[in-house]
C-alpha positions as CSV (number, residue, x, y, z in Angstrom):
1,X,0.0,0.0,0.0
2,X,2.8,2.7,0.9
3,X,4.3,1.7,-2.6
4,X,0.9,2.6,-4.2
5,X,0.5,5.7,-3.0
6,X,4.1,6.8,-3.4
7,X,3.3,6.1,-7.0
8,X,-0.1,7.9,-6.9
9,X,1.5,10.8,-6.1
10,X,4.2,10.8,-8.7
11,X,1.5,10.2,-11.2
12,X,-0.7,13.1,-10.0
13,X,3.0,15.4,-10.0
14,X,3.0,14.0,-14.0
15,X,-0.4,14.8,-14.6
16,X,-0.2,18.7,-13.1
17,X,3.3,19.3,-14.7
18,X,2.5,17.7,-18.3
19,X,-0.5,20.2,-18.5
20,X,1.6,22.9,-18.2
21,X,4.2,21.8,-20.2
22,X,4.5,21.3,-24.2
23,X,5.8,18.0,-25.5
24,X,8.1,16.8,-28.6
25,X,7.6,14.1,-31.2
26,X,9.8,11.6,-32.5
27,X,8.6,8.2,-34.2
28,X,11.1,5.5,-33.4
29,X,10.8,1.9,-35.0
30,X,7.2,2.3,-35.7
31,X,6.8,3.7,-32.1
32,X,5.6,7.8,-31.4
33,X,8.0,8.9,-28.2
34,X,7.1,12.0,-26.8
35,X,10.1,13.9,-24.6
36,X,10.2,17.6,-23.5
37,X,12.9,19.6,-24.4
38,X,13.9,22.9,-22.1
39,X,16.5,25.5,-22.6
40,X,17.6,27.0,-26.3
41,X,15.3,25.3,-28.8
42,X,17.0,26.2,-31.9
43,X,20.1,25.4,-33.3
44,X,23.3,26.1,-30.9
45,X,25.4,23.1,-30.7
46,X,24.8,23.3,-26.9
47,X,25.5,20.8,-24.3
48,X,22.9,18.4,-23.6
49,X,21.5,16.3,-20.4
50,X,19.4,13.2,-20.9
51,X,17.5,13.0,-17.9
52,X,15.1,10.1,-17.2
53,X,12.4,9.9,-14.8
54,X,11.4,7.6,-12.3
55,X,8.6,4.6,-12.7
56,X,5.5,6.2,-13.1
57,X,6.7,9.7,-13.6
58,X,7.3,11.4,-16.5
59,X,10.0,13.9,-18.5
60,X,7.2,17.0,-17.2
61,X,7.3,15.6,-13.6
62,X,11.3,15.0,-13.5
63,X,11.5,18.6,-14.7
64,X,9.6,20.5,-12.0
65,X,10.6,17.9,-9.0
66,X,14.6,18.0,-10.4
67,X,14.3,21.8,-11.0
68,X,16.0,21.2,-15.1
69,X,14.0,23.6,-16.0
70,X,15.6,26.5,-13.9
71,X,19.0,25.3,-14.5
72,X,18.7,25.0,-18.5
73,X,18.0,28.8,-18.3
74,X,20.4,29.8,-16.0
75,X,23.5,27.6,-18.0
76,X,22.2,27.8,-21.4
77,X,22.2,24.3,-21.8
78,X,19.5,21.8,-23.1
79,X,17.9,19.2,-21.1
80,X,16.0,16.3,-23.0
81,X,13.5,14.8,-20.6
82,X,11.7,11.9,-22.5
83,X,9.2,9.8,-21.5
84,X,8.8,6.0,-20.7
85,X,6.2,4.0,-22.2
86,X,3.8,3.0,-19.4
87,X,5.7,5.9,-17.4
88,X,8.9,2.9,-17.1
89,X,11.7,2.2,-18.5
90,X,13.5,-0.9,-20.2
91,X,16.1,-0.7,-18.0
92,X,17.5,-4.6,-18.1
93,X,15.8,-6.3,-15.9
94,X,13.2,-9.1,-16.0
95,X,9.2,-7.8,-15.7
96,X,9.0,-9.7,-12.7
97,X,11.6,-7.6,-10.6
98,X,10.0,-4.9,-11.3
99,X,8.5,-2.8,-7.9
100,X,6.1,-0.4,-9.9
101,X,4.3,-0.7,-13.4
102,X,6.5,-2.2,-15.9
103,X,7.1,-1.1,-19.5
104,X,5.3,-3.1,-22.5
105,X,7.2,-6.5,-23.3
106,X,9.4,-5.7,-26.4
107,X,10.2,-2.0,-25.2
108,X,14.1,-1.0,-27.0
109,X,14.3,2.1,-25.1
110,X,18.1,1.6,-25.9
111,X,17.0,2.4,-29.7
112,X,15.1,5.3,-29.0
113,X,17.4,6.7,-26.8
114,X,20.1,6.7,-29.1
115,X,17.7,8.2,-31.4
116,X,16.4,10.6,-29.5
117,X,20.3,12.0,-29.1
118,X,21.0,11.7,-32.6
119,X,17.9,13.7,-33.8
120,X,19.0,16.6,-31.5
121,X,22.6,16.7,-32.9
122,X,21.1,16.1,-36.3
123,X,18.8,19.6,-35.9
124,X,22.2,21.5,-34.8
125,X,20.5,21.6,-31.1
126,X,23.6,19.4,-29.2
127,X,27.1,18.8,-29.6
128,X,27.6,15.3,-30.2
129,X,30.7,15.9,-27.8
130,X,29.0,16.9,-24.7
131,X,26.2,14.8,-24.5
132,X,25.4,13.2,-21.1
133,X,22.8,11.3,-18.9
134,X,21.3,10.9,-15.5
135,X,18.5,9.3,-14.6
136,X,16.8,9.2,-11.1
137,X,15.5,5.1,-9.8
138,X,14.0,3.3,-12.7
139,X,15.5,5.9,-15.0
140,X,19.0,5.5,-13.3
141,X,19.0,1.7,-13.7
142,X,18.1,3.0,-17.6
143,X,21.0,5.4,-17.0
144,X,23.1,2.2,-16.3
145,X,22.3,0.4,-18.9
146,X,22.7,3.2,-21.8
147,X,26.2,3.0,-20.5
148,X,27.1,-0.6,-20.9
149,X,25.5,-0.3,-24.6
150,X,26.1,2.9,-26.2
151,X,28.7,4.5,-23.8
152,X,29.9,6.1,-27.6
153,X,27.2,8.7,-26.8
154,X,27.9,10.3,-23.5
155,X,30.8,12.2,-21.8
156,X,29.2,11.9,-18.6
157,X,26.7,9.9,-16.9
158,X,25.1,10.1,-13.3
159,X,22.8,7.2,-12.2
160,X,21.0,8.8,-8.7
161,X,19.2,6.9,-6.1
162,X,19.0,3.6,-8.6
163,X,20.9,-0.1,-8.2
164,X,22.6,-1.7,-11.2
165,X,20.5,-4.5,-12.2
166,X,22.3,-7.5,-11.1
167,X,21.4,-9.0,-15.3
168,X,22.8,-5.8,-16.5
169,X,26.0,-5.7,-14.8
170,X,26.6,-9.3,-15.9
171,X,25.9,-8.5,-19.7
172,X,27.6,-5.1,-19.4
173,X,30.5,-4.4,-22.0
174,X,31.0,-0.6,-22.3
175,X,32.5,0.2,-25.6
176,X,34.6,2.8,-24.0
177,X,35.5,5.4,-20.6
178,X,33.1,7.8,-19.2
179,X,33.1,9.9,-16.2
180,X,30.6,8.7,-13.7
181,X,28.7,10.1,-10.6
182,X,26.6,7.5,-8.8
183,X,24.5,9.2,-5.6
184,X,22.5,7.2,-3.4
185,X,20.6,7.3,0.0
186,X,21.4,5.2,2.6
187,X,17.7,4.7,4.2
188,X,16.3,4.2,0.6
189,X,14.1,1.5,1.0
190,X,13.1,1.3,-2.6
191,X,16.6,1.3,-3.9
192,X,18.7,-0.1,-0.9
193,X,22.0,0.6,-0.8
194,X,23.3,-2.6,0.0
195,X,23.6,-5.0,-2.4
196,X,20.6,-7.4,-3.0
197,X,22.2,-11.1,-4.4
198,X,20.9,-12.0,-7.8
199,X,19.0,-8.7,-8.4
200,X,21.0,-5.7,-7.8
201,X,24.1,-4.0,-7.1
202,X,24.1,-1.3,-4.5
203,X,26.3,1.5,-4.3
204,X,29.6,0.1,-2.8
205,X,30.0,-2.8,-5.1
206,X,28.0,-0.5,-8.4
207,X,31.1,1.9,-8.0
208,X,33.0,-1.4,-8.0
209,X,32.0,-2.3,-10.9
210,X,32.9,0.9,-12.5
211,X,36.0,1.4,-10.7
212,X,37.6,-1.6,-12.4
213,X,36.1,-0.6,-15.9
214,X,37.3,3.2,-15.5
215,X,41.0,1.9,-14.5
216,X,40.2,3.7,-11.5
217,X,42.7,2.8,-8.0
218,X,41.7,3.7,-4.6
219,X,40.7,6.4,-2.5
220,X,42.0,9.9,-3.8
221,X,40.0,12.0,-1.6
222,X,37.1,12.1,1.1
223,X,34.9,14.9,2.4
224,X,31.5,15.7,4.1
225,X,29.7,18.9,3.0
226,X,28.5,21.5,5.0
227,X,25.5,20.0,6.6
228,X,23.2,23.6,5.2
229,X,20.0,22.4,6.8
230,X,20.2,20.0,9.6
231,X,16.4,19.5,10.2
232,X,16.7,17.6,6.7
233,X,17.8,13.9,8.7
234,X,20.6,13.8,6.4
235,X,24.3,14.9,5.1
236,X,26.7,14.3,2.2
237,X,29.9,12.6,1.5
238,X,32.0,12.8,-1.9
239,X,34.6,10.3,-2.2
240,X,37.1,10.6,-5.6
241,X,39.4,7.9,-6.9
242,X,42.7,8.2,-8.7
243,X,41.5,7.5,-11.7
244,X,42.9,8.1,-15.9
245,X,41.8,11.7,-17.5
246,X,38.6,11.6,-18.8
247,X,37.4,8.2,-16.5
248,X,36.7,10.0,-13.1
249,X,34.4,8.3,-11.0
250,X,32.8,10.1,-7.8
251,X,30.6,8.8,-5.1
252,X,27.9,10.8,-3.3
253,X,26.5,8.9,-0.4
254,X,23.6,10.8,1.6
255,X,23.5,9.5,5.0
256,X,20.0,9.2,6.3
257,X,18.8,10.4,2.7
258,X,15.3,8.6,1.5
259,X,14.4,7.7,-2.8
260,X,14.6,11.3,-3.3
261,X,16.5,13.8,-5.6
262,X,18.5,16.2,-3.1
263,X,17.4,20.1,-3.6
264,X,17.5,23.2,-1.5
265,X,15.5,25.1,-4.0
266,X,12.4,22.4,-4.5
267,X,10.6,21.6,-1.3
268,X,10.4,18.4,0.1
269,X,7.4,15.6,-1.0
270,X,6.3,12.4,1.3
271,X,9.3,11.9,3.4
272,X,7.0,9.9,5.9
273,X,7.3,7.3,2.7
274,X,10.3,7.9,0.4
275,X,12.9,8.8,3.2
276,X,14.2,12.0,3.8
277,X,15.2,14.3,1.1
278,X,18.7,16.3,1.4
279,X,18.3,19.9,1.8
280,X,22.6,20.3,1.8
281,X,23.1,20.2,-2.2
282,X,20.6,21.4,-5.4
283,X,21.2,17.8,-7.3
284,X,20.7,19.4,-10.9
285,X,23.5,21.8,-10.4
286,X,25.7,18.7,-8.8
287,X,25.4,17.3,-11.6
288,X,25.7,19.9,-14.2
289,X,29.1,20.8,-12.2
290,X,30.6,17.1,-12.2
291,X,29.6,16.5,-16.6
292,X,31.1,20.2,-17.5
293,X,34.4,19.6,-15.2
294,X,34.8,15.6,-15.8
């Protein structure tokens, strides 16, 4: 029951923001996919953010919650927020693991992903070279598995308050290096951050994972932000790694932090459910600051 009426109230976000917001087209193997598309529409060669909702939200709802919006404005960068089929994503994992509403059987959201960057660097919006992606639970493990498929696309990549499917991680064979940011709560109860055998890999042994792909070593540095609001329940480590150019992996662990996106700026939505939500860091900047100084 909590599960359903976490969900309930994503959807209702979606519904309110996706009435106020207009939507893009793009047909992909027979298939319309809508996304939204904030910042510069017209053609720059800007940098541009793939970010991808949670289960049952949408690329409207991910917007308002994640604050994109704001921070395509303020950076004059673009931010592609598309939308799941069945509000999920095809992010690796069998239909039966999923915890919310699954996407329809035969979903390649790894084809219209890829398309979906391509058509924006083919209309002169994005720089093919600074393309990246994030992705925030469902749309993080989707995050993950872009990057063990078409790492060729991104520069960056930021999976937040997600696991790395367990079948992804053992199919994974990234074509290539790319800078990575993995955040995660440690009283998540949706995404735990322990490891869960033969389904997921939580954030110690995910970083693991990408460690030994990245030719990372060990620790290079370790620090705790300034705790900015301590009635949030939580703070914030960042631990580096001595790692090649161009391969830098960082870890963001929020201690006490619930399955929410961190934000000083957006205000704070059923912690008595999801956990509480960091009030130290605004997570869209975070992760605008890590892709444009990889």
């Amino acid at each position: 029951m909590r599960l359903i009426a976490a969900m309930s109230f994503v959807m209702l976000l979606a519904i309110a923001s996706s009435a106020q917001a207009q939507g893009e087209r793009i047909n992909v193997q027979g298939v319309e996919r809508t996304y939204l598309l904030v910042g510069q529409k017209k053609p720059a060669r800007l940098p541009l953010i793939l970010a991808l909702h949670g289960n049952r939200g949408s690329g409207a709802q991910f917007a308002r919650y994640a604050g994109w919006d704001e921070l395509a404005r303020q950076e004059n960068i673009l931010v592609a927020l598309p939308d799941g089929l069945n509000r999920a994503w095809a992010d690796g994992r069998p239909q039966a693991q999923f915890r919310g509403k699954p996407p329809p059987p035969g979903t390649d959201d790894v084809a219209f992903l890829a398309a979906l960057v391509a058509h924006l660097v083919q209309q002169g919006y994005a720089d093919p070279t600074r393309v990246y992606i994030t992705g925030l639970s469902n749309g993080g493990a989707m995050t993950y598995r872009m990057l063990c498929e078409r790492a060729d696309l991104f520069a960056g990549a930021a999976p937040i308050i997600t696991n790395l499917p367990d079948a992804v991680a053992r199919a994974c064979r990234p074509s290539r290096r790319v800078p990575l940011l993995v955040m995660n709560g440690t009283a998540d109860r949706f995404a735990p951050f322990a490891s869960q055998s033969g389904l997921t890999l939580g954030h110690e042994d995910a970083l693991a994972f990408w460690r030994r792909h990245n030719g990372c070593g060990e620790i290079d540095a370790r620090r705790t932000l300034p705790d900015r609001d301590p009635t949030d329940g939580s703070t914030v480590a960042v631990t580096s790694y001595a790692c090649p150019a161009n391969a830098r992996v960082l870890s963001y662990v929020i201690a006490g932090g619930g399955h929410q996106f961190p934000s000083i700026a957006k205000a704070p939505v059923l912690e008595n459910l999801l956990g509480p939500r960091n009030r130290d860091i605004e997570g869209s900047r975070t992760l605008w600051d890590f892709f444009r100084h990889p």
